[in-house]
C-alpha positions in Angstrom: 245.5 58.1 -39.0 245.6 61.2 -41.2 244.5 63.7 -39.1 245.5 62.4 -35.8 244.9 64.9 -33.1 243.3 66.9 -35.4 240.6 69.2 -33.5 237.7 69.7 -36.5 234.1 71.1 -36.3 231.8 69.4 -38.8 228.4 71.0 -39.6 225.7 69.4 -41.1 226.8 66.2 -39.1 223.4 64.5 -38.8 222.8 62.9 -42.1 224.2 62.3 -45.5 227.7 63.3 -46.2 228.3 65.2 -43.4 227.6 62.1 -40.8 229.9 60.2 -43.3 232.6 62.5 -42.8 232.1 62.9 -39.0 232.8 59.1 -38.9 235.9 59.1 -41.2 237.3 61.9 -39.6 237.1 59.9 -35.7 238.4 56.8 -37.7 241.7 59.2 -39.3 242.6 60.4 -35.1 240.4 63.4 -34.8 238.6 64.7 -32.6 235.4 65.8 -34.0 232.2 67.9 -32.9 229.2 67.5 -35.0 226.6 70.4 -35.6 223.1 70.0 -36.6 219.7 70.8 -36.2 218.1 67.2 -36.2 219.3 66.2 -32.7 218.1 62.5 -33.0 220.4 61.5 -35.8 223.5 63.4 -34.8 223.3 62.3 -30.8 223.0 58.9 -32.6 226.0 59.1 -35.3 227.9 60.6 -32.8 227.8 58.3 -30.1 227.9 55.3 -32.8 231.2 57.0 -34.1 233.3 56.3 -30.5 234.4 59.0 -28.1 236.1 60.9 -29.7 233.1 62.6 -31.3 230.5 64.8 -29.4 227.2 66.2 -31.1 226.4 69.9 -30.2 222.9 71.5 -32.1 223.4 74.3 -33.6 221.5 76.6 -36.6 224.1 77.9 -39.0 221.6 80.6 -39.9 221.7 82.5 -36.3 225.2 84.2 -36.1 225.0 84.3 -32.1 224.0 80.5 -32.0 227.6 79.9 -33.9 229.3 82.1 -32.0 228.3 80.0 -28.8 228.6 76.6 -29.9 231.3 77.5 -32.1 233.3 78.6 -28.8 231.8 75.3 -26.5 233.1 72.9 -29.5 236.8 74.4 -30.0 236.5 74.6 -25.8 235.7 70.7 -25.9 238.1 70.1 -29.1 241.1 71.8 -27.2 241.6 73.7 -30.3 240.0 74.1 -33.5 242.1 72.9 -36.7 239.6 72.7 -39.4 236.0 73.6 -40.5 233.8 71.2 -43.0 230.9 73.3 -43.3 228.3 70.7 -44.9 225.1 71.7 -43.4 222.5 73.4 -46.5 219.6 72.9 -48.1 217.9 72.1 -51.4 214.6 73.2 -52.3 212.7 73.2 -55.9 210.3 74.9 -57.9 210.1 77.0 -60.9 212.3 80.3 -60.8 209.8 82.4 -62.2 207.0 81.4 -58.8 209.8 81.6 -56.3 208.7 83.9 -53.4 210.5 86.0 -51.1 210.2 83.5 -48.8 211.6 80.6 -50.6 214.9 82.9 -51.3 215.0 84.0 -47.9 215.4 80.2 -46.1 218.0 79.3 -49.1 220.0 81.8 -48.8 220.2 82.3 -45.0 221.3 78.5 -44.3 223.0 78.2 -47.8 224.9 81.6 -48.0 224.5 83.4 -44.3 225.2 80.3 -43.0 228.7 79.7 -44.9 229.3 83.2 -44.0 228.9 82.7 -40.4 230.4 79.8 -39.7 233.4 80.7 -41.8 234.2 84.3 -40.2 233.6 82.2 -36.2 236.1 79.7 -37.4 238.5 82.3 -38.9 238.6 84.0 -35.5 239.1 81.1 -33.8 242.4 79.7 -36.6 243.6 83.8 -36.7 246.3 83.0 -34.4 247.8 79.6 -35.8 246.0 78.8 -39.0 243.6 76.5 -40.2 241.8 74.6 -42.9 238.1 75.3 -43.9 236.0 73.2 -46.4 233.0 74.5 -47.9 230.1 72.8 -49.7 229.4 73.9 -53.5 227.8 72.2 -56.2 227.7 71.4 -59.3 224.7 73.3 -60.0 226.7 76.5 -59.6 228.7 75.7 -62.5 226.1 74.3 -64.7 222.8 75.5 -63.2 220.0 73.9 -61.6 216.3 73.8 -63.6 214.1 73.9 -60.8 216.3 74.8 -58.0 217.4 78.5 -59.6 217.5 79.6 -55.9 219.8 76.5 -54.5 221.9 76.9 -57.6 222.5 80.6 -57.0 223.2 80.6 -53.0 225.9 77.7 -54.0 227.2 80.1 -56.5 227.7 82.5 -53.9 229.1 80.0 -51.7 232.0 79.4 -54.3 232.7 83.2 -55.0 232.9 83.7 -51.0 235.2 80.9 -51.0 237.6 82.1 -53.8 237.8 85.5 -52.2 238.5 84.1 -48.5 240.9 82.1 -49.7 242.7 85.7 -50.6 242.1 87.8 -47.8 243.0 84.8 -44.9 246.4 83.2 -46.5 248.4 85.6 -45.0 247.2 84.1 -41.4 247.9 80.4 -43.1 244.7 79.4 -43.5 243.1 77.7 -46.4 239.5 78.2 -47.8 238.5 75.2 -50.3 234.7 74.4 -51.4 233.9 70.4 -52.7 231.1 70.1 -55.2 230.0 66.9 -54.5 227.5 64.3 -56.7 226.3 61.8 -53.9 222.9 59.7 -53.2 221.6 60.7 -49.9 218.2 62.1 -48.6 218.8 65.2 -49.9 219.0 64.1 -53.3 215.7 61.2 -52.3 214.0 64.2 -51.2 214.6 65.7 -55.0 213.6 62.9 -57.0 210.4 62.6 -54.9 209.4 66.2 -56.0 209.4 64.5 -59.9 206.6 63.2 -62.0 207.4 59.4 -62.0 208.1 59.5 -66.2 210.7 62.5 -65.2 212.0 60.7 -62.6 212.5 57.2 -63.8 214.1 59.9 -66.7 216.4 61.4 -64.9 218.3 58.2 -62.8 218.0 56.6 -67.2 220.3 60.0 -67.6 222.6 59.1 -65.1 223.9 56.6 -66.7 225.3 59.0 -69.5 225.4 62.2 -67.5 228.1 60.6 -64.5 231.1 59.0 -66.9 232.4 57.2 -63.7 229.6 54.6 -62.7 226.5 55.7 -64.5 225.3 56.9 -61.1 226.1 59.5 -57.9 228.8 58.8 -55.4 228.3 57.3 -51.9 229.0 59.7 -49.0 231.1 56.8 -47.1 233.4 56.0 -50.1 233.6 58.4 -52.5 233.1 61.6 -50.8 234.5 61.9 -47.5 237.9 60.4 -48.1 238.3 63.8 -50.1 237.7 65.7 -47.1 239.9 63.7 -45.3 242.5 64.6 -47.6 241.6 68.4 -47.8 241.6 68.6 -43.4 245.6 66.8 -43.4 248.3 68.2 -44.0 248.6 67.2 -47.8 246.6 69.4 -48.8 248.3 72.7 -47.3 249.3 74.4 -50.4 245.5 74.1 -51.5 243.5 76.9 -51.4 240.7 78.6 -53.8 239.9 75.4 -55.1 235.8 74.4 -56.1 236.6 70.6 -56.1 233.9 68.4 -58.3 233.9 64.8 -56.7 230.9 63.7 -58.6 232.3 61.3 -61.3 232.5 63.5 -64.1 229.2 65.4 -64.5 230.5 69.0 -64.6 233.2 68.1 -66.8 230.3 67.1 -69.1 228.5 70.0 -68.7 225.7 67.9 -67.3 
């Protein structure tokens, strides 16, 4: 019971990592509201998580949409201890055809998105402090081939982090971003976008490219005990940090 009593806002709750850390968090003592856009799957993984979890919807992309679900969540929490901001997206395609458009929908969920949620939560911890947990990736740190707008809002999200980290110590609360490496749709949804020969190339690659495994993480085992350890109180002299939990591959260079 790591985080026992813990009040913690979760976005991105619905699917992937984000409903495997809403679940871990309810089974460490907290209490937990999950934010998301596909209602279905996070009324579902929230009832199937036990009480002390309640799904709200909410688009990270509309600053007065966080403000207000922000404030009904920390109303229903009691108070709100800690932010793990999961919810983003991943789109592909080659950087030179990328339209306006493309960089507009990254970079508003991705970036605007991290901003908002970030500044709601730090007025809401000003007062007694907090932890908030980010979502990088690896592909900030290495770049992306065919996600150049993905790899560049998630490099943004880990220079935002760094400098919030910085300005909001002083009010005891700490800004820390995991880069994870972990199957889940998100990552179906990219190897879909292959040719089959590139494909069936790049899970051949894992094998080298991930030195722990030969493949990506699972969400339930090897990613969101990390967060569990980032919300408790073990990790409070932690802050600045872009953590890789993806089994090697950016110490690689991969």
């Amino acid at each position: 019971m790591q985080l026992k009593d813990l009040g913690i806002i979760v976005t991105g709750g619905a699917n992937g990592i984000g409903a495997a850390v809403v679940r871990r968090f309810a089974r460490e003592g907290a209490r937990v509201a999950a934010l998301d856009v596909d209602d279905p799957a996070g009324s579902a993984n929230a009832a199937g998580s036990g009480p002390a979890v309640k799904y709200f919807h909410c688009d990270v992309a509309r600053r007065d949409e966080v403000e207000r679900v922000f404030g009904e969540a920390a109303g229903w929490l009691g108070k709100l201890d800690v932010l793990a901001h999961v919810a983003g997206i991943e789109r592909g395609g080659p950087a030179e055809s990328l339209s306006e458009s493309d960089w507009a929908q990254m970079l508003a969920i991705n970036v605007m998105g991290t901003v908002f949620t970030n500044q709601v939560a730090f007025a809401h911890m000003k007062a007694r402090g907090g932890r908030i947990i980010n979502f990088g990736s690896g592909g900030a740190v290495r770049g992306q081939p065919g996600s150049s707008h993905y790899a560049a809002s998630k490099g943004a999200v880990a220079a935002f982090t760094r400098t919030v980290a910085q300005e909001w110590a002083r009010y005891g609360i700490s800004v820390n971003a995991v880069a994870p490496g972990a199957w889940t749709r998100m990552f179906d949804e990219y190897l879909g976008r292959l040719p089959e020969a590139a494909r069936n190339q790049h899970l051949e690659s894992m094998k080298r490219l991930v030195p722990l495994g030969g493949r990506l993480g699972d969400p339930e085992k090897d990613i969101a005990p990390v967060l569990v350890f980032l919300a408790s109180h073990a990790a409070h002299f932690m802050t600045g940090q872009l953590i890789s939990v993806d089994g090697g591959m950016v110490m690689l260079g991969a």
